[in-house]
LUMVOBA-612184 format. One record per residue: x, y, z of N, C-alpha, C, O, CB in turn. Coordinates in steps of 0.05 Angstrom, whole numbers, plus 5000, padded with zeros to 4 digits. Atoms other than C-alpha are relative to their C-alpha. Glycine has a CB too. Layout:
<pts>
> X / Y / Z / X / Y / Z / X / Y / Z / X / Y / Z / X / Y / Z
...
</pts>
This chain:
<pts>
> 5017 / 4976 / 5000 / 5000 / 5000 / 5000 / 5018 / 5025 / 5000 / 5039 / 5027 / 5012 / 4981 / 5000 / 5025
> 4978 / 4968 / 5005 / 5029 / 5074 / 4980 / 4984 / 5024 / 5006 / 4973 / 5034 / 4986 / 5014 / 5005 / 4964
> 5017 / 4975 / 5002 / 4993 / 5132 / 5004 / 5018 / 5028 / 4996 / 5039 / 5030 / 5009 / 4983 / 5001 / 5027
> 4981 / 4989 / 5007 / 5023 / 5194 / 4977 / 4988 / 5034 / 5017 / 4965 / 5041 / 5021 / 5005 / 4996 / 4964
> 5017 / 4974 / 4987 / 5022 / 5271 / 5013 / 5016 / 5019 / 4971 / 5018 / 5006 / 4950 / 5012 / 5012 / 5045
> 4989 / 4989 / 5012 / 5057 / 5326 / 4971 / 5033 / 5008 / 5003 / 5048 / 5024 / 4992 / 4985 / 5014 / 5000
> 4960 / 4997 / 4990 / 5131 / 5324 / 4997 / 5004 / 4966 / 5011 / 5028 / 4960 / 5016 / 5010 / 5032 / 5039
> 4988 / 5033 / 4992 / 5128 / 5237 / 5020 / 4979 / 4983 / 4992 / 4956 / 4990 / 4983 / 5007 / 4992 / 5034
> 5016 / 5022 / 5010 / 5100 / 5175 / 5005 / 5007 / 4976 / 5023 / 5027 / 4973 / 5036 / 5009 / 4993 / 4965
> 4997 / 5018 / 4966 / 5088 / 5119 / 5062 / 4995 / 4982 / 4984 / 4977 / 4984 / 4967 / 4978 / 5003 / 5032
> 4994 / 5021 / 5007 / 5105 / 5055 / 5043 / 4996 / 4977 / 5021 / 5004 / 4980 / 5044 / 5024 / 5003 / 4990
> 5007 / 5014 / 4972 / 5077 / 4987 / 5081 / 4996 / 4967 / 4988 / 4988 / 4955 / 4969 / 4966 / 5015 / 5017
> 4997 / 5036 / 5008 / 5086 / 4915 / 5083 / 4995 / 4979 / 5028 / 5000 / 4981 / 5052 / 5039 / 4993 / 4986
> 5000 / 5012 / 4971 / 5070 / 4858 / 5122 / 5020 / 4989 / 5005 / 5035 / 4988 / 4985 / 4981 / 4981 / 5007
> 4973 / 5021 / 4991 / 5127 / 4815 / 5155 / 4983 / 4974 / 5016 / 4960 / 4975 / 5025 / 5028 / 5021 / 5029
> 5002 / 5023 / 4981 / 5120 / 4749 / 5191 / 5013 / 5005 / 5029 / 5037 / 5013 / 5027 / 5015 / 4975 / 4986
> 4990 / 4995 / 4975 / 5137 / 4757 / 5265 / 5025 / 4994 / 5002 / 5040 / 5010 / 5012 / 4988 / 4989 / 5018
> 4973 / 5006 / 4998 / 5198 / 4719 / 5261 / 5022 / 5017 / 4994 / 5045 / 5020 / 5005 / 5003 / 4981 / 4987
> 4973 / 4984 / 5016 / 5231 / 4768 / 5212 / 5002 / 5022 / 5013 / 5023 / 5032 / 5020 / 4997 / 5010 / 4969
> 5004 / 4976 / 4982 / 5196 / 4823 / 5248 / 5020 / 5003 / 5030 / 5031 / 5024 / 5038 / 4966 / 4998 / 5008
> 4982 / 5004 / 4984 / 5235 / 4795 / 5305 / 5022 / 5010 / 5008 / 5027 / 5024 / 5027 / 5005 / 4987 / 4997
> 4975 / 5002 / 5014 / 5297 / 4792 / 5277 / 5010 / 5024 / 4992 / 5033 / 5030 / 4994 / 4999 / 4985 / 4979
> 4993 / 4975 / 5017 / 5290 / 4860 / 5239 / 5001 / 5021 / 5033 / 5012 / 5043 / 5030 / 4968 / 5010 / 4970
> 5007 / 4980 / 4982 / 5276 / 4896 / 5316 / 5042 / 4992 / 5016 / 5058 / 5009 / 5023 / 4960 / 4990 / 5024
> 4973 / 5005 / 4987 / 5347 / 4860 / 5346 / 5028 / 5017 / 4970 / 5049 / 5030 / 4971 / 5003 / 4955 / 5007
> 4976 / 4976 / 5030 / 5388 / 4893 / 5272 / 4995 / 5023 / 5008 / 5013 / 5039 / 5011 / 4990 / 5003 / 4960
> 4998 / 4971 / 4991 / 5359 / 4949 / 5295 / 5014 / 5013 / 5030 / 5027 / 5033 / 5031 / 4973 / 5007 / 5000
> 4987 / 4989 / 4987 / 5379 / 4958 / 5355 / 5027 / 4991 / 5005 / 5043 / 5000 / 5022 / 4988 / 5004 / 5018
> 4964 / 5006 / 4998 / 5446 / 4925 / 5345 / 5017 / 5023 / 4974 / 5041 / 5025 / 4969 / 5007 / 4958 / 4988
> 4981 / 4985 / 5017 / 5454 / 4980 / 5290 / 4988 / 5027 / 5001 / 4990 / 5042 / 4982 / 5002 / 4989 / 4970
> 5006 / 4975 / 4984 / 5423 / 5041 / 5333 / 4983 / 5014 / 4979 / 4991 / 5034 / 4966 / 5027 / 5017 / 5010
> 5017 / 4995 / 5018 / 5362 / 5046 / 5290 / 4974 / 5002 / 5021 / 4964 / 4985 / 5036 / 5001 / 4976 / 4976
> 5026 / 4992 / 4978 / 5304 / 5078 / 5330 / 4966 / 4991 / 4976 / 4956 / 5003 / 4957 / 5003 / 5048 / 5011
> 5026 / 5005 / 5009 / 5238 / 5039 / 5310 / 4995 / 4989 / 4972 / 5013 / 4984 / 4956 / 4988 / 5024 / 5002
> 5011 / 5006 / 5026 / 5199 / 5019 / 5252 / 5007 / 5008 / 4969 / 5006 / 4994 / 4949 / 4978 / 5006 / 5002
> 5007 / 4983 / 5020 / 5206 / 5071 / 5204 / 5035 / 5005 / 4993 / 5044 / 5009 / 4971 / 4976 / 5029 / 5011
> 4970 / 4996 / 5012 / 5283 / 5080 / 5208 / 5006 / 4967 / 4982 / 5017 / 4961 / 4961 / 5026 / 5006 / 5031
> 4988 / 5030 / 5017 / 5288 / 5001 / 5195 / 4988 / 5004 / 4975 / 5005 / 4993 / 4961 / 4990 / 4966 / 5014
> 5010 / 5003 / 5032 / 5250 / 5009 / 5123 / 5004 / 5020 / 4997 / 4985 / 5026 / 4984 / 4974 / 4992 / 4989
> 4992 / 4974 / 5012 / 5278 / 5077 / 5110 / 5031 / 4987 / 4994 / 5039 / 4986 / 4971 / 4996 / 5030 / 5023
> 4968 / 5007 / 5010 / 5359 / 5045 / 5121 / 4993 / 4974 / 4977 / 5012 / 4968 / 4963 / 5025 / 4986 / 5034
> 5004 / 5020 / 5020 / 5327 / 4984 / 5074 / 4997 / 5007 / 4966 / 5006 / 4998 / 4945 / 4975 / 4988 / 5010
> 5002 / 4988 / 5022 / 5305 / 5021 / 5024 / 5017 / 5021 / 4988 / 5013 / 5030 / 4966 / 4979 / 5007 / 5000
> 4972 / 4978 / 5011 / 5372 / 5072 / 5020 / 5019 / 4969 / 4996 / 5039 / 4972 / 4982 / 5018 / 5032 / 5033
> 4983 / 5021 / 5009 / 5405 / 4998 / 5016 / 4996 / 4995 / 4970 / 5013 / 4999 / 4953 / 4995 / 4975 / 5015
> 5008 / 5004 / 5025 / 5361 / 4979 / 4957 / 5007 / 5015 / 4973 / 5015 / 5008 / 4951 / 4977 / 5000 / 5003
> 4988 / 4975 / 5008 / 5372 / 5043 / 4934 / 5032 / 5000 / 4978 / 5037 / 5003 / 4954 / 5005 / 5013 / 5032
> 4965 / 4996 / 4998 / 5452 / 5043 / 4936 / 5003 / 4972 / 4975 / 5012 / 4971 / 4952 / 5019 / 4992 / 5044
> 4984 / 5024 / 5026 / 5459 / 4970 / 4902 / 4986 / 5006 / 4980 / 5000 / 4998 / 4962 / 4998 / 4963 / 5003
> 5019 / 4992 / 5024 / 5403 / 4995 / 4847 / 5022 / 5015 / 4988 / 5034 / 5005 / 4969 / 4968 / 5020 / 5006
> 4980 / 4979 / 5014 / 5453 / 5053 / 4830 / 5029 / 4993 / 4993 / 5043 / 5006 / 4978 / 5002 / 5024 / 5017
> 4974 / 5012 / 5003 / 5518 / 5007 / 4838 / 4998 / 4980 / 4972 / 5017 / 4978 / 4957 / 5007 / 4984 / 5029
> 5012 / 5012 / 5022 / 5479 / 4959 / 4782 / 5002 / 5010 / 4982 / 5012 / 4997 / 4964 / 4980 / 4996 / 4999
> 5001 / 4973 / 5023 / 5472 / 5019 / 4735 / 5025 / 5005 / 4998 / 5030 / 5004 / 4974 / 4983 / 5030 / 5008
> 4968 / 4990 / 5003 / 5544 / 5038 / 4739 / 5011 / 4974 / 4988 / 5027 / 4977 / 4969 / 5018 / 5010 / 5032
> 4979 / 5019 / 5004 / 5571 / 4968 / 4730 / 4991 / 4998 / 4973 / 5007 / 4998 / 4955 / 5002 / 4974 / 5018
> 5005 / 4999 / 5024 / 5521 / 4964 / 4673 / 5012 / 5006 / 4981 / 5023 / 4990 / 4966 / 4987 / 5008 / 4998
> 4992 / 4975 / 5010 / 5542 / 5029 / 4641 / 5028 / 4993 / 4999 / 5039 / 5005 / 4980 / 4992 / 5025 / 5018
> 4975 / 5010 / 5004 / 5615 / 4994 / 4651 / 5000 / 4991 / 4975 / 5012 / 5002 / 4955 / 5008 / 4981 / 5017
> 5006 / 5026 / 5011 / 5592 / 4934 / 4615 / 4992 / 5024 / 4964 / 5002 / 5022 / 4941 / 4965 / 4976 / 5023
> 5020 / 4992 / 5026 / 5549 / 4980 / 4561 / 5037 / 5014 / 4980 / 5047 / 5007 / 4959 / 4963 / 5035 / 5013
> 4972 / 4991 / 5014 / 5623 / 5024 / 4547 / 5016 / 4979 / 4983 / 5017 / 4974 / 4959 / 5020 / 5009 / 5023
> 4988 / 5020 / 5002 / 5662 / 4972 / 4549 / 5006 / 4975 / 4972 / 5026 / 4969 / 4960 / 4989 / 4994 / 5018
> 5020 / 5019 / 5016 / 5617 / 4919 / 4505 / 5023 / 4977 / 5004 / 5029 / 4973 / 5027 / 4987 / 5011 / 4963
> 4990 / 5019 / 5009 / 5661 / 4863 / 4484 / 5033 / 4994 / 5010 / 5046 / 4972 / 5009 / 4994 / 5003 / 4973
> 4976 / 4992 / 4994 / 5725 / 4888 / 4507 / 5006 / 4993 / 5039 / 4988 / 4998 / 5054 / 4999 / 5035 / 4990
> 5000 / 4994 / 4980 / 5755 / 4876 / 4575 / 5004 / 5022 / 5024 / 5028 / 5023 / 5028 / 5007 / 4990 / 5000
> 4990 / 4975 / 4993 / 5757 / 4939 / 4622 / 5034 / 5001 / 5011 / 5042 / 4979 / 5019 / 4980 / 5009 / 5023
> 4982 / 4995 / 4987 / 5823 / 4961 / 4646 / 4995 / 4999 / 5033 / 4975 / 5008 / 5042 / 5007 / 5024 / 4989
> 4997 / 5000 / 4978 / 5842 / 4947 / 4717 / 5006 / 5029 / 5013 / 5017 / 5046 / 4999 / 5018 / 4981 / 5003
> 4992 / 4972 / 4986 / 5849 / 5009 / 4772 / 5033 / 5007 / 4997 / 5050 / 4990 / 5002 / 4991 / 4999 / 5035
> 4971 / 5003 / 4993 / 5919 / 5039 / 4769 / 5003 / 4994 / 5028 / 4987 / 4998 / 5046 / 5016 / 5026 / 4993
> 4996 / 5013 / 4977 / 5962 / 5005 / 4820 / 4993 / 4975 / 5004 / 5009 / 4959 / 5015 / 4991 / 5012 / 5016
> 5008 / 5035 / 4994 / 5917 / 4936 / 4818 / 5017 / 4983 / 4974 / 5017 / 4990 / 4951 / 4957 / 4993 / 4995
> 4995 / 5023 / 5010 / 5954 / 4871 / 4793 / 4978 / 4985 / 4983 / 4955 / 4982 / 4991 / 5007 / 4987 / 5019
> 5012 / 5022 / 5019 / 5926 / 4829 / 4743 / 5004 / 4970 / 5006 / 5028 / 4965 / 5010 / 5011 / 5005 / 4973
> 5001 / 5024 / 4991 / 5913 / 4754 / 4761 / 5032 / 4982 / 4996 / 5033 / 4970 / 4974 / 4974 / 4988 / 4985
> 4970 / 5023 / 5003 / 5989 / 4711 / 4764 / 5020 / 5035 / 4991 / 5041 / 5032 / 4978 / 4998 / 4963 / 4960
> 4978 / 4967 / 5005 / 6025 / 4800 / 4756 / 5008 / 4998 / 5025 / 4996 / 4994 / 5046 / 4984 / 5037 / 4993
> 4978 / 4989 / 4974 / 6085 / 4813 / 4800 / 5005 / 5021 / 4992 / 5000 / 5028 / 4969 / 5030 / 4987 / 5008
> 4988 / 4980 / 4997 / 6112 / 4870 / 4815 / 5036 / 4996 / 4995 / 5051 / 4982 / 5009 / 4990 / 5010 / 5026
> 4975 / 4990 / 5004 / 6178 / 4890 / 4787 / 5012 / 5007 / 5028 / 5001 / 5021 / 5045 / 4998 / 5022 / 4980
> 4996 / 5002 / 4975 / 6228 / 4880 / 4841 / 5018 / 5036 / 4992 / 5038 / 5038 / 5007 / 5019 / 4965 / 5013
> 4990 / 4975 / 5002 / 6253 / 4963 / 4815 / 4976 / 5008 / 5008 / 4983 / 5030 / 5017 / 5012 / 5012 / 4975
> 5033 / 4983 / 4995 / 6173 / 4986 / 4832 / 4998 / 5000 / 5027 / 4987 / 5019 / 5038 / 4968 / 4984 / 4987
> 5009 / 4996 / 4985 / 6174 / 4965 / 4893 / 5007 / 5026 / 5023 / 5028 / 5039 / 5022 / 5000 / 4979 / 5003
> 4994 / 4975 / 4979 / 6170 / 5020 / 4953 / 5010 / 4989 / 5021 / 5002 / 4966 / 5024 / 4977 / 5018 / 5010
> 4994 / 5014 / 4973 / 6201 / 5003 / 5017 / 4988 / 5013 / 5024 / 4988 / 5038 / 5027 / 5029 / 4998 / 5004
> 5014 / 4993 / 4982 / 6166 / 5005 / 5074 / 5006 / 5023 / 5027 / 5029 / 5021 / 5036 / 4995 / 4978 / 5004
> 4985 / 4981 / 4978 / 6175 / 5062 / 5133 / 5021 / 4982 / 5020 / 5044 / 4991 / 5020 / 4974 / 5015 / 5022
> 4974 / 5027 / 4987 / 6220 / 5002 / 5176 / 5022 / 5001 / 4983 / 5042 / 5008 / 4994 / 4989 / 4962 / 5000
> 4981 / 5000 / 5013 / 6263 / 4996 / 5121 / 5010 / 5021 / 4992 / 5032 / 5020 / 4981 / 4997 / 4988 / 4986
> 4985 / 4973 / 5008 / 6273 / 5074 / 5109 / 5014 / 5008 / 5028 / 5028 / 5028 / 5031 / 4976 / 5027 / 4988
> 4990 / 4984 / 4970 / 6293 / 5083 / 5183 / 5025 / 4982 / 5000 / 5041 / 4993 / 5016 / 4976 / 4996 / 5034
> 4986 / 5022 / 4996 / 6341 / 5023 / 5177 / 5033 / 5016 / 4995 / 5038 / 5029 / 4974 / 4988 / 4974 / 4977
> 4982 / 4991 / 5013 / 6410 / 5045 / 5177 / 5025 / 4979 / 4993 / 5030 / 4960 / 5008 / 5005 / 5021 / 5014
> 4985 / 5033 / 5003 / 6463 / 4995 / 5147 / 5029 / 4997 / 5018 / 5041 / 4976 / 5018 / 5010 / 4992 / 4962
</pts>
């Protein structure tokens, strides 16, 4: 059911007690006051992976057939690092010989 005002829209569903349960201990193990925050942080979840979908798409759609390039800095599956690339760590800059 969706009843709508002019600035929100209330959104409502039933649950089974169990989940209902379940959904009241997430909440307060993740300092979520009540009903309305738990299906408000659900629906900014739904939300978030909806829009992460669209991007990977939108990868995929660029991309098409081609594989994307890796992030600079990330290895490629069985890639070493050139033993001249590497940085040495703060321990080893303090080190004196």
């Amino acid at each position: 059911m969706t009843s709508t005002t002019r600035s929100t829209e209330v959104w409502q569903a039933r649950i089974g007690h169990e989940l209902a349960a379940q959904l009241r201990e997430d909440a307060e193990l993740l300092g979520l006051k009540g009903r309305t925050d738990i299906v408000k942080a659900g629906l900014h979840l739904i939300h978030r992976r909806a829009a992460e979908e669209r991007m990977a798409r939108n990868v995929d759609d660029f991309y098409r057939d081609t594989e994307p390039p890796l992030p600079i800095g990330v290895l490629g599956a069985g890639e070493t690092l050139d033993p001249s690339d590497e940085v040495p760590c703060a321990s080893e800059l303090d080190a004196t010989p």
